[in-house]
DOKOL-461487 format. One line per 5 residues: for each residue x, y, z of N, C-alpha, C. Coordinates in pm, whole numbers, padded with zeros to 5 digits. Layout:
N
X/Y/Z/X/Y/Z/X/Y/Z | ...
***
This chain:
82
00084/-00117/00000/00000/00000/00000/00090/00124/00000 | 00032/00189/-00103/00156/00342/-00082/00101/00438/-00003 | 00211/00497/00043/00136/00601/00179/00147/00790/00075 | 00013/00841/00071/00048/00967/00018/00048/01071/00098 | 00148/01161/00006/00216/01256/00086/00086/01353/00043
00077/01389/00198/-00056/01516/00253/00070/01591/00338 | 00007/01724/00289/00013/01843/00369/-00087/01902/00490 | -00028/01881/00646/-00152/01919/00721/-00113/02007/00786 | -00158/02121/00814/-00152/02261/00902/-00262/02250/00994 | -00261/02300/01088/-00361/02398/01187/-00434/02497/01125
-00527/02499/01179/-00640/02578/01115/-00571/02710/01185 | -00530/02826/01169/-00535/02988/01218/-00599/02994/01278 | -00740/02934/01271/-00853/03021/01401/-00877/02885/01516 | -00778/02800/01500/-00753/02688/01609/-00752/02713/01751 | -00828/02709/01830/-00764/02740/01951/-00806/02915/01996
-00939/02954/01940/-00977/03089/01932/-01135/03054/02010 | -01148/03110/02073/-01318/03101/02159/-01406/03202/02137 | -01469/03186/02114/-01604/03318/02110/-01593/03382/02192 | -01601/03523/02245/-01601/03600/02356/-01704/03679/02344 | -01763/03755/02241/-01842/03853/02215/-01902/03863/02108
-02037/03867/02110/-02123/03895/02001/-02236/04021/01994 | -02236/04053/01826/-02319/04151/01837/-02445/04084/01782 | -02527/04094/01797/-02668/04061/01677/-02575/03955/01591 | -02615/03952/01526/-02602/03875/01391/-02453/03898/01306 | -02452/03988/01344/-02275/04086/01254/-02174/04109/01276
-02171/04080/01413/-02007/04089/01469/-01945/03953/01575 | -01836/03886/01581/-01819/03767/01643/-01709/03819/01714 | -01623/03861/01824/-01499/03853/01884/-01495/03716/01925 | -01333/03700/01909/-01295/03544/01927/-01122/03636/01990 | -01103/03517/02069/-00994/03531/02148/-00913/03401/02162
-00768/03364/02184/-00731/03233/02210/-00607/03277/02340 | -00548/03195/02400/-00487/03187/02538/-00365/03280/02503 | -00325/03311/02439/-00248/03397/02369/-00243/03530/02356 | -00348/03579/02414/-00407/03763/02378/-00450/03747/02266 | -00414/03666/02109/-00414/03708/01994/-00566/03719/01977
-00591/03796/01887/-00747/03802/01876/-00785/03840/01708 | -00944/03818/01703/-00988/03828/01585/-01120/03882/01596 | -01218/03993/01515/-01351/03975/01505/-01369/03994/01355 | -01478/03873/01357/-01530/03892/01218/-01665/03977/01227 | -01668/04016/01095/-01794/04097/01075/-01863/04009/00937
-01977/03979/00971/-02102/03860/00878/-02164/03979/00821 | -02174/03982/00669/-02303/04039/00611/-02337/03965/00526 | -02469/04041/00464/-02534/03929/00345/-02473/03877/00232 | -02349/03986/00215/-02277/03949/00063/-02135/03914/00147 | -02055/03906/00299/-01957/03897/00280/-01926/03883/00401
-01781/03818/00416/-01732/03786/00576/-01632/03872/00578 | -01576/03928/00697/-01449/03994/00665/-01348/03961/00834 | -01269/04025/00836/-01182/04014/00923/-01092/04121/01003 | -01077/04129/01089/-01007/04252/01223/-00928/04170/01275 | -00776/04176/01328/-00721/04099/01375/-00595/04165/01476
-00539/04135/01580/-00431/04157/01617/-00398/04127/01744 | -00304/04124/01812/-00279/04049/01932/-00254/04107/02077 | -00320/04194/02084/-00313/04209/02258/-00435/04211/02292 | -00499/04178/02433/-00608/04203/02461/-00611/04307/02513 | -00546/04454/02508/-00583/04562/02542/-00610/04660/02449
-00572/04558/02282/-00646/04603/02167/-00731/04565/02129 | -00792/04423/02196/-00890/04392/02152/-01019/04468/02198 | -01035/04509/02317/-01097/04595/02394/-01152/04710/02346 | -01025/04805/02315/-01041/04906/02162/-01111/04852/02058 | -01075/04759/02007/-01145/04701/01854/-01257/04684/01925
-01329/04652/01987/-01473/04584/01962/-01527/04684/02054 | -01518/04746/02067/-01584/04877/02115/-01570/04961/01977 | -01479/04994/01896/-01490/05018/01803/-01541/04924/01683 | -01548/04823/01648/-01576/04696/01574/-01669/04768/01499 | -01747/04880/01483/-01855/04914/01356/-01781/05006/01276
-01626/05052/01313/-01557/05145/01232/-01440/05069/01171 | -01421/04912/01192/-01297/04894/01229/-01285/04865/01058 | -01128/04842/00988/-01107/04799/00875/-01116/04662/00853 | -01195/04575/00816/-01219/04474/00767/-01147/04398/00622 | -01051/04300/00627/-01031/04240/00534/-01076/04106/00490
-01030/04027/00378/-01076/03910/00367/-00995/03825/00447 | -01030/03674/00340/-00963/03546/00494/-00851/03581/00422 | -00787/03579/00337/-00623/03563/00247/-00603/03615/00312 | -00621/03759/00314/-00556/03913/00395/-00501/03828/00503 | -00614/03849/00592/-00603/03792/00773/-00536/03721/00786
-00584/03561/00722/-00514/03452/00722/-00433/03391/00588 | -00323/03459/00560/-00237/03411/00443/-00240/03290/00427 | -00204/03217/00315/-00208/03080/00296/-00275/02984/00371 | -00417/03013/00385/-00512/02901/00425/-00609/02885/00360 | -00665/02824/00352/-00815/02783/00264/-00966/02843/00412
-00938/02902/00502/-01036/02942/00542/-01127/02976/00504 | -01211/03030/00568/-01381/03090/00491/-01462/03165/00571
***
């Protein structure tokens, strides 16, 4: 039997917990790390806020309806996220 060669990574948002939600449109996620993320859900599109202290995250999601939003590539380079 031949064994094939797979490529396996960690998912980026591995190890990230929900912390905060708005309605329907905003998700803060946090992991043991400070690092943090919120996505913003709309009808045509997902996007992404990201960076790693939790004394920015604090800022961001208090701000989170102004914040700059990118896609998953942006956020998460070389992953197949979604």
């Amino acid at each position: 039997m031949a064994i094939q060669n797979k490529l396996f990574y960690q998912s980026p948002v591995e190890g990230f917990l929900l912390v905060s939600i708005d309605g329907t449109d905003y998700y803060g996620y946090q992991n043991m790390y400070g690092n943090w993320y919120i996505k913003k859900v709309t009808a045509t599109t997902v996007g992404y806020c990201y960076g790693s202290t939790l004394s920015d995250y604090a800022a961001a999601w208090t701000a989170r309806t102004t914040q700059t939003y990118v896609g998953p590539s942006v956020a998460f380079p070389f992953t197949d996220i979604v």
